[in-house]
C-alpha positions in Angstrom: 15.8 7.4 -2.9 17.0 3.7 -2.1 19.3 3.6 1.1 22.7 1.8 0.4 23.2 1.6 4.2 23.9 -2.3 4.9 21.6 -3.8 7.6 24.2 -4.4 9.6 27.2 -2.2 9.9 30.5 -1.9 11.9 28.6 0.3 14.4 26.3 -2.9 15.3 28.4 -5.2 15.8 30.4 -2.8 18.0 27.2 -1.7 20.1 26.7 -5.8 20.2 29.9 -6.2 21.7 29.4 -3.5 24.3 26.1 -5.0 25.3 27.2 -8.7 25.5 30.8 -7.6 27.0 30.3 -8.9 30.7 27.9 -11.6 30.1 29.2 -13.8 27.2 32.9 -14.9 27.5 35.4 -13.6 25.5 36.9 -16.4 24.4 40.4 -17.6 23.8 42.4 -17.2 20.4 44.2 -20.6 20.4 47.9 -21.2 18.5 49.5 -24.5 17.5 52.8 -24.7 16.4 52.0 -28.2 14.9 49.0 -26.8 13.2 51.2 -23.9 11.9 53.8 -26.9 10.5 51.1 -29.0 8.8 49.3 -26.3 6.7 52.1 -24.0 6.1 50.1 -20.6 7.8 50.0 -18.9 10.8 46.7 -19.6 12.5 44.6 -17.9 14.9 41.5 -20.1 16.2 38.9 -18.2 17.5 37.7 -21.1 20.4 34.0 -20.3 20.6 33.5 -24.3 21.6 34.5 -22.4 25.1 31.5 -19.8 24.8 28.6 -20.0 27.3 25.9 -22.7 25.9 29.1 -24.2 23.7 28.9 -22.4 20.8 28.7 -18.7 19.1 24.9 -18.7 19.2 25.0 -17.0 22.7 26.2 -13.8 21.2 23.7 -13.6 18.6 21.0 -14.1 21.2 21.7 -12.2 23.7 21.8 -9.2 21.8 19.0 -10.0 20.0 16.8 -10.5 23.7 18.6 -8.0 25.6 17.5 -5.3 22.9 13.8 -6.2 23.6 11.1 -3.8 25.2 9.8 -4.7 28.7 6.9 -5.6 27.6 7.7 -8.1 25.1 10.0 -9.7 27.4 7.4 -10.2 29.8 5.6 -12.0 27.4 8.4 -14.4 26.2 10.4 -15.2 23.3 10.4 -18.3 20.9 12.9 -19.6 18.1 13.5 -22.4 16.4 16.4 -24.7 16.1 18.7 -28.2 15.5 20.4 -27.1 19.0 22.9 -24.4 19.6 20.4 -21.3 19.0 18.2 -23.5 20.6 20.5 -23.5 24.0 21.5 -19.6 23.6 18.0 -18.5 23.6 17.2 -20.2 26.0 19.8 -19.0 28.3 19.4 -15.4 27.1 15.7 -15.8 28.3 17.1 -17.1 31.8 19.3 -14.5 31.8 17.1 -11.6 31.1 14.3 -12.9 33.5 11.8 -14.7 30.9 10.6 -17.5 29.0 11.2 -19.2 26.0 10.0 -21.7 23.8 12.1 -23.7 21.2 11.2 -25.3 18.6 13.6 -28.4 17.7 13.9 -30.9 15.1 13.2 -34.8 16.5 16.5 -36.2 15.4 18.3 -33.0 17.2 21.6 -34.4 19.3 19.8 -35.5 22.5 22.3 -33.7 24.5 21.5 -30.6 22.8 17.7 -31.2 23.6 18.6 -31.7 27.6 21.0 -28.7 27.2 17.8 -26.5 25.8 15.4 -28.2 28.6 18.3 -27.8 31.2 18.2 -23.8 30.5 14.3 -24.0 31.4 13.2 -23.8 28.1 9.8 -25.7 26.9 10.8 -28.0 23.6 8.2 -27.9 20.8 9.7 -31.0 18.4 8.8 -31.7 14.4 10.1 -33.4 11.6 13.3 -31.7 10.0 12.5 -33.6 6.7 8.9 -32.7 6.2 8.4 -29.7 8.5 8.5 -26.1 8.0 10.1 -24.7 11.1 9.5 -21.2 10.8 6.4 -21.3 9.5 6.1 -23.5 12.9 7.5 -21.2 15.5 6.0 -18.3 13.8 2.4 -19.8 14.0 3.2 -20.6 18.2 5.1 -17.3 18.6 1.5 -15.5 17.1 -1.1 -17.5 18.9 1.2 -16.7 22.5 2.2 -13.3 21.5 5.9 -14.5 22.3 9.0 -12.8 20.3 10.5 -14.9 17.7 14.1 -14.4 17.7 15.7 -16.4 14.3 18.5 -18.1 14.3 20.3 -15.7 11.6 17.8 -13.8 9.9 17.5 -10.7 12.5 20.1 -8.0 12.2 20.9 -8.0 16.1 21.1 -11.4 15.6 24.0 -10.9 12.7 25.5 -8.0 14.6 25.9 -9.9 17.6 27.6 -13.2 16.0 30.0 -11.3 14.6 31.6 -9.9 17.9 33.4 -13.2 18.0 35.4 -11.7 14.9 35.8 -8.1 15.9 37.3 -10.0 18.9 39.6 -12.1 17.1 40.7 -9.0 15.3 41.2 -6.9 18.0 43.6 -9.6 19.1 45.4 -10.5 16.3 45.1 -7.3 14.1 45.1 -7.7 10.5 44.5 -11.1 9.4 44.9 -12.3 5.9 42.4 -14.4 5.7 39.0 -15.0 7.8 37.6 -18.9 7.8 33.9 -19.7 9.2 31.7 -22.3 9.3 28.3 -21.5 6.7 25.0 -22.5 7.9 22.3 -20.1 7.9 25.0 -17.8 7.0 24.5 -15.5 10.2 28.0 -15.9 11.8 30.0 -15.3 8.4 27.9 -12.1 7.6 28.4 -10.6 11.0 32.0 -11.6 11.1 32.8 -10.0 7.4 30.8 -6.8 8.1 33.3 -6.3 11.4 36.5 -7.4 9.6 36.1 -6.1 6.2 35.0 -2.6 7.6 38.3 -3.2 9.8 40.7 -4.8 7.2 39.0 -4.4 3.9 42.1 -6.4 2.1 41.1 -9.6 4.5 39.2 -12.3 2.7 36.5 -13.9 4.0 35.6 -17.7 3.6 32.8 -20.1 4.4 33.0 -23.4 4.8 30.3 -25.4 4.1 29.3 -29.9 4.0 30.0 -31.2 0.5 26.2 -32.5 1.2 24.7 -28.6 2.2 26.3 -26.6 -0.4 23.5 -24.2 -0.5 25.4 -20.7 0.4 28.0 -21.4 -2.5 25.4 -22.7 -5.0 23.2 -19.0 -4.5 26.4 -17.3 -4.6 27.5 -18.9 -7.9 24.1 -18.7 -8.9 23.4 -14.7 -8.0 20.4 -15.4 -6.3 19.2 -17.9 -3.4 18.9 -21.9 -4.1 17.5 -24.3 -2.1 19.1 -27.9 -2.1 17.5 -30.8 -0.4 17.7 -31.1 3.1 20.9 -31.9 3.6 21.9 -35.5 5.5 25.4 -34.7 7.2 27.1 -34.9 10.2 27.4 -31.4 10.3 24.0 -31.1 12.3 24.0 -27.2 12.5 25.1 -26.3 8.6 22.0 -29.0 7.9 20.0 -26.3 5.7 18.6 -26.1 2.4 19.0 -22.4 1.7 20.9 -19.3 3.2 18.7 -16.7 4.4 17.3 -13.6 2.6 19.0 -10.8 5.1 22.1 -13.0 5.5 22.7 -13.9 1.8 22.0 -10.4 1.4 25.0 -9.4 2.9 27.4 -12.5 1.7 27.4 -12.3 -1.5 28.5 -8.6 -1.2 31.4 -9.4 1.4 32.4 -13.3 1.1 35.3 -14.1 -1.1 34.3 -17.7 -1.4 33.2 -21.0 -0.2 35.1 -24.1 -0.1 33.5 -27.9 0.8 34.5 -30.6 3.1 33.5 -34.3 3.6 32.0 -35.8 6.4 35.2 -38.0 6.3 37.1 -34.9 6.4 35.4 -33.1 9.4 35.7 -36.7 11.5 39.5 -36.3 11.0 39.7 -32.0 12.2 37.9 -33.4 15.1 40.3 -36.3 16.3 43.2 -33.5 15.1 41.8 -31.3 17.4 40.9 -33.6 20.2 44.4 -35.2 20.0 46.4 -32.5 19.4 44.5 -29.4 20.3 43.0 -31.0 23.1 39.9 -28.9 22.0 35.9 -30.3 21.4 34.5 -29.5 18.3 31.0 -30.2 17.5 31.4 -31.6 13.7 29.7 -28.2 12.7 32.5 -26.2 14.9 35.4 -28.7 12.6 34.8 -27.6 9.4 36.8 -24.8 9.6 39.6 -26.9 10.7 38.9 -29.5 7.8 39.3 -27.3 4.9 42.5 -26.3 6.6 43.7 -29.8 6.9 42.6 -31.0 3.9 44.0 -27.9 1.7 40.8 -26.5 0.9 41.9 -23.4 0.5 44.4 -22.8 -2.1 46.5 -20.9 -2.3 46.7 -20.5 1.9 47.8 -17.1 2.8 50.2 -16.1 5.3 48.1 -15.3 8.4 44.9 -16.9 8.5 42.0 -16.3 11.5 39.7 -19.3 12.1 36.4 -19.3 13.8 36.2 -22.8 15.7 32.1 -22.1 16.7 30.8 -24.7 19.1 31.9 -28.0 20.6 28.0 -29.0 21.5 28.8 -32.8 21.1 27.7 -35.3 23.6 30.8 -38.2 24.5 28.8 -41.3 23.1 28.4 -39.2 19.6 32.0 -37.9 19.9 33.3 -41.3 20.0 31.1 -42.8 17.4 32.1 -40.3 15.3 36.0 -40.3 15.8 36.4 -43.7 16.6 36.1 -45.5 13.6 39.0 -46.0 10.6 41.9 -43.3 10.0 
């Protein structure tokens, strides 16, 4: 008989929380009247630009190390990544005593690469564009006999990303409406599997690059696409296809996935640096973009947003947000 258990349940993310409660931060739920006034909804913003390493990714890896035998963390762990996995492994294997070795992409933001380094990870670098990454790591992680920990596609992984929702939640209580960024698709799978088991009237939607559509193309499509590798400014949503465990669990529990521009992420991130006073990464604004730029129609009433890194170095910020309104 086939099991209809999900690989990731309520229960997960809950024993994630207990396990990262004490070592990543429990971040702050931000309110702006101003916000409130411009897109007609009350929002929650989940600031996980204030999480340890910068971004979300620390849950994910943490619970994902933390969970390993003695043994194997003696030996080390590796993953692969554009930056903010990159980061949080590396400070989960700091934390927990150990090694790790990253594999990043050469064009990675260089203050994402120092960040990694600055942990006391060693970098391994290749070419985004004609690379195979995890076919990369995986080959290194064999021949040291490290642990590969993937960026989405590892259930402890999923479990522990979406802690930043079943905090949110436990916050705000019942939400209308969830809103996360979509790159690998790890945080939105954790984060519907918490809420949806919590709330199951709340929907649940990705945001995703006009130029990275991949999640909403394999949803519309029933089945996993891959697009070219997407060019955007939206460095960690820069994916051709969603993974196999975490598409698994999306297309059951997402209610859709809306698209923003480039153009339009620039703007959430000079909304929120002027009138937040927040730092988003352009990944962490996309969120905040399809807000902005009405997105999501109709807006409900109550609406819980996942802001998920601010990993953006202040030559890049300023390139990015200084140009034409």
């Amino acid at each position: 008989m086939t099991s209809t258990t999900p690989p990731v349940t309520l229960d997960d993310v809950r024993s994630a929380a207990a396990r990262v409660e004490g070592v990543a931060h429990r971040t702050p739920v931000l309110r702006s009247r101003t916000l409130d006034a411009l897109v007609g909804a009350e929002i929650h913003l989940k600031c996980e630009n204030l999480q340890r390493v910068g971004a979300f990714k620390f849950r994910g890896a943490y619970n994902a190390a933390s969970r390993l035998a003695p043994e194997q963390l003696a030996r080390g762990v590796a993953a692969y990544s554009s930056g903010n996995h990159a980061q949080a492994v590396a400070l989960a294997a700091r934390e927990l005593g150990t090694t790790a070795v990253i594999v990043m992409p050469e064009d990675a933001p260089p203050s994402k690469r120092e960040a990694t380094a600055g942990y006391g990870a060693e970098i391994v670098t290749y070419d985004r564009y004609t690379g195979d990454r995890a076919a990369i790591a995986g080959a290194l992680a064999a021949d040291r006999g490290l642990t590969l920990i993937p960026p989405y596609e590892h259930p402890h992984v999923i479990a522990g990303q979406g802690t930043a929702a079943l905090e949110l939640v436990e916050e705000t209580r019942e939400l209308d409406a969830l809103i996360a960024p979509v790159g690998g698709g790890g945080l939105i799978a954790g984060s519907a599997t918490a809420v949806k088991a919590l709330y199951p009237g709340t929907r649940v939607i990705g945001v995703e690059p006009e130029a990275g559509d991949d999640t909403r193309r394999s949803l519309e499509a029933g089945r996993r696409v891959t697009v070219p590798v997407p060019r955007t400014i939206a460095d960690g949503q820069a994916l051709p296809t969603p993974g196999e465990l975490t598409f698994s669990l999306n297309r059951r529990l997402l209610d859709g996935i809306v698209l923003v521009s480039d153009d339009e992420i620039r703007h959430a991130m000079r909304f929120a640096f002027e009138r937040l006073k927040t730092v988003l990464e352009p990944s962490g604004a996309t969120p905040l973009a399809a807000l902005l730029s009405g997105r999501i129609d109709p807006l409900p009433r109550r609406v819980g947003v996942i802001l998920s890194g601010g990993n953006v170095d202040a030559a890049r910020f300023a390139e990015l947000c200084g140009g034409p309104r």
